[in-house]
C-alpha positions as CSV (number, residue, x, y, z in Angstrom):
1,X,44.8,63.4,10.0
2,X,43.2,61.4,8.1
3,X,40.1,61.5,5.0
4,X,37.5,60.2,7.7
5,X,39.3,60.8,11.4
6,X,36.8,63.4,13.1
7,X,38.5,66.9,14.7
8,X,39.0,66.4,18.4
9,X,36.2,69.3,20.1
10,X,37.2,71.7,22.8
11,X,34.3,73.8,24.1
12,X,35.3,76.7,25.9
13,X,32.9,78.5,28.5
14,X,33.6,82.4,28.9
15,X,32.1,84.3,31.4
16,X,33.0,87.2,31.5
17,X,31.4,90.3,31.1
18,X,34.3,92.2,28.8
19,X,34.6,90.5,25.6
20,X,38.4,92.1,25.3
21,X,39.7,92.0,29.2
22,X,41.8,90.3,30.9
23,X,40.3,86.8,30.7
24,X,39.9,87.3,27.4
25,X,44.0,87.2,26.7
26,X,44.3,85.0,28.9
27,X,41.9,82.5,26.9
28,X,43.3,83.5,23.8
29,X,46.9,82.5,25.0
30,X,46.0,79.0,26.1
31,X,44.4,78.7,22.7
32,X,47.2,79.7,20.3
33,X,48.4,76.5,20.3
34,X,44.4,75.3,19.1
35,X,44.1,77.4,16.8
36,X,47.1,76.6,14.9
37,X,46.8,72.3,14.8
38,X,44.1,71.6,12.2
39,X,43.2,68.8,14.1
40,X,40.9,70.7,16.6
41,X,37.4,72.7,16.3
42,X,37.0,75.2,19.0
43,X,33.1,76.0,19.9
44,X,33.2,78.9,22.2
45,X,29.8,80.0,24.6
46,X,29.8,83.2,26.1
47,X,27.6,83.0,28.8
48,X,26.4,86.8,29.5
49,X,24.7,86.6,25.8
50,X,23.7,82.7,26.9
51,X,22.1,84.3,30.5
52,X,21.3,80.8,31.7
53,X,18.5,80.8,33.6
54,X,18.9,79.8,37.7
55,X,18.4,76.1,38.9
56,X,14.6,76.6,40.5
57,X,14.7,73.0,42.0
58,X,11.6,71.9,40.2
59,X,12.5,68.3,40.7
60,X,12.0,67.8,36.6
61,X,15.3,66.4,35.9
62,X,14.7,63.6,38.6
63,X,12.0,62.4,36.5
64,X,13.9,62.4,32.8
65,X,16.9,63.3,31.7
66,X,16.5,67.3,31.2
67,X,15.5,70.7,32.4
68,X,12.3,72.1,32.5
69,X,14.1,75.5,30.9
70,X,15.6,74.7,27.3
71,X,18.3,77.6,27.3
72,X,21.3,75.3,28.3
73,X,20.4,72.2,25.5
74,X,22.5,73.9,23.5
75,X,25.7,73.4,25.9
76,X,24.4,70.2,27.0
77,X,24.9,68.8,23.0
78,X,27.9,70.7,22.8
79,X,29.6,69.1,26.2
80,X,28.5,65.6,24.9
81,X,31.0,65.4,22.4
82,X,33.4,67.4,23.2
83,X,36.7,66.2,24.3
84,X,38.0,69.7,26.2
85,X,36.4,71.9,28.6
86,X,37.7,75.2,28.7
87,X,36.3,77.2,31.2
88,X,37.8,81.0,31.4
89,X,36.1,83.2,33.7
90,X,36.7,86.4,35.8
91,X,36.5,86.1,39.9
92,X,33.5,87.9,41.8
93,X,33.5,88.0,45.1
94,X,35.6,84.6,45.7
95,X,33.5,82.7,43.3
96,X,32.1,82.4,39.6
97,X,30.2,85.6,37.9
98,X,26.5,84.7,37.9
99,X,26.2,83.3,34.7
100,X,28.7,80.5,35.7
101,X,27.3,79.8,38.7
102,X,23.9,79.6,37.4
103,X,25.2,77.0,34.5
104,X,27.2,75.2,37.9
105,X,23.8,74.8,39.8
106,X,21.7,73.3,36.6
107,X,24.4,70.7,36.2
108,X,21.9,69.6,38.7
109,X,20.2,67.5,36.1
110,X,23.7,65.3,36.1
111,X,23.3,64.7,39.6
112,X,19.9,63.5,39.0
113,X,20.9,61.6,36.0
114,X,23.0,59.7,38.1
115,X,21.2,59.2,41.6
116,X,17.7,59.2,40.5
117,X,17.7,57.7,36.9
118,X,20.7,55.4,37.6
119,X,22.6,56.4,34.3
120,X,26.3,55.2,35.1
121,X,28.0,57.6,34.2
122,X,25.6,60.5,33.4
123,X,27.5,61.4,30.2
124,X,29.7,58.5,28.6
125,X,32.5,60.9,27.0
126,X,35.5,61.5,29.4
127,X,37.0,64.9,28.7
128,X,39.7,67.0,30.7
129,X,38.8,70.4,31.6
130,X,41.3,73.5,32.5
131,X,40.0,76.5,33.9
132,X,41.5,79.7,33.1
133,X,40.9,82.6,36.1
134,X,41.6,86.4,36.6
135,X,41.4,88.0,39.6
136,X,41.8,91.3,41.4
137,X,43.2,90.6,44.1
138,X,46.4,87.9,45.1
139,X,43.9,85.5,47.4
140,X,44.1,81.7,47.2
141,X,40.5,81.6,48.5
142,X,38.7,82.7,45.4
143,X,40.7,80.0,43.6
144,X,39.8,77.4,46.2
145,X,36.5,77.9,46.1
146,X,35.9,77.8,42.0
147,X,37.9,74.5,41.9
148,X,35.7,73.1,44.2
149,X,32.6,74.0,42.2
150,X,34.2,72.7,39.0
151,X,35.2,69.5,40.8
152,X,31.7,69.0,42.2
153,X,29.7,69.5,39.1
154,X,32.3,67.7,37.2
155,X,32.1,64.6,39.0
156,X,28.7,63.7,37.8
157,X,30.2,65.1,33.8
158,X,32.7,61.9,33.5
159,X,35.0,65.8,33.6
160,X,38.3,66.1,34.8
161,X,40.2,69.1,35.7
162,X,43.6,68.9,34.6
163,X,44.8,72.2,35.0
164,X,44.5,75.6,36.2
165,X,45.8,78.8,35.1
166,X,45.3,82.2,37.2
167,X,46.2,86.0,36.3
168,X,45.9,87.4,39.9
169,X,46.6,91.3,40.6
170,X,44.8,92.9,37.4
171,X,43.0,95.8,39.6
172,X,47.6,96.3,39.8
173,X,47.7,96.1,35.6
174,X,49.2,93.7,34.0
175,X,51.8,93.2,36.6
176,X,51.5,89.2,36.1
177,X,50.0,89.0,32.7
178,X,53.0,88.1,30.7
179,X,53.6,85.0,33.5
180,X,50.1,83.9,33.4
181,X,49.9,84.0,29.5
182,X,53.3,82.2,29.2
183,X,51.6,79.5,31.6
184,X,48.5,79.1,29.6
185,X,50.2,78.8,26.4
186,X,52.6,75.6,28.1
187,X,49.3,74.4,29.1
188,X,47.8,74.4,26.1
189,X,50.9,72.8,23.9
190,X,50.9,70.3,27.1
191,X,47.3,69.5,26.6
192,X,48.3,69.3,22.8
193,X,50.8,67.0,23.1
194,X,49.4,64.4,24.7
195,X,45.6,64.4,23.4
């Protein structure tokens, strides 16, 4: 790299209650590979300390570009230049833990970017995302269903998903953990290699 090239960004979203769980080795396994090429900064949000406040519908982001509520400004920045979206999170109930989901809903104000205000696109940066899941149980569903929220709220964040990663059967142990960390790793050098 050289004197005046710029680090390539990931930011990586992690929601999940337990700081040292299960989604946490699963993030840190994808991220070996990160950690040890100097060209890359990581910028990590943990999104129980963030508690991001729910989408009340105001209408305000229809009318400018922002939120009434200033607590996600800091991920908004932090989105805009990054080139990797990491998002690692635990399934509840076939879906994102709240804190996700409330972030997923005030993506709202990229929707509104691009239908009301006309910005094409919304956020000019392209940047692949990967998410990184861990689960209880074995069921497709819960995987179904937080791909298709990603894809939504990524199609208005010039976002991508690339990949997908999941540790299913932890309420079992760690019956599938050394597959699903030997997966996120490949992803990660994969992602490495050509970016």
């Amino acid at each position: 790299m050289g004197l005046f090239e710029s680090k390539k960004k990931a930011l990586v979203l992690f929601a999940s209650p337990k700081g040292h769980g299960h989604t946490r080795k699963l993030l840190e396994s994808f991220l070996e590979g990160f950690k040890e090429e100097k060209g890359w900064e990581i910028e990590e949000m943990d999104l129980y300390s963030m508690e991001p406040k729910p989408c009340v519908a105001c209408g305000a982001c229809a009318q400018k570009e922002a939120c009434q509520f200033d607590d996600l400004d800091k991920f908004d920045k932090a989105l805009r230049k990054s080139d990797l979206l990491v998002v690692a999170s635990p399934v509840y109930n076939a879906s994102f833990p709240a804190p996700m989901k409330a972030l997923l809903d005030r993506t709202q104000r990229y929707f509104e970017a691009r239908f009301s205000l006309n910005k094409r696109p919304p956020i000019k940066k392209h940047r692949e995302a990967v998410l990184l899941l861990t689960m209880g149980s074995q069921e497709d569903f819960g995987v179904e269903v937080t791909t298709y929220q990603l894809k939504r709220s990524f199609s208005v964040m010039n976002t991508e998903l690339t990949g997908c990663v999941v540790w299913d059967s932890t309420d079992r142990g760690r019956e599938n953990q050394v597959p699903a960390q030997k997966k996120a790793r490949a992803l990660g050098l994969e992602i490495l290699s050509r970016m």
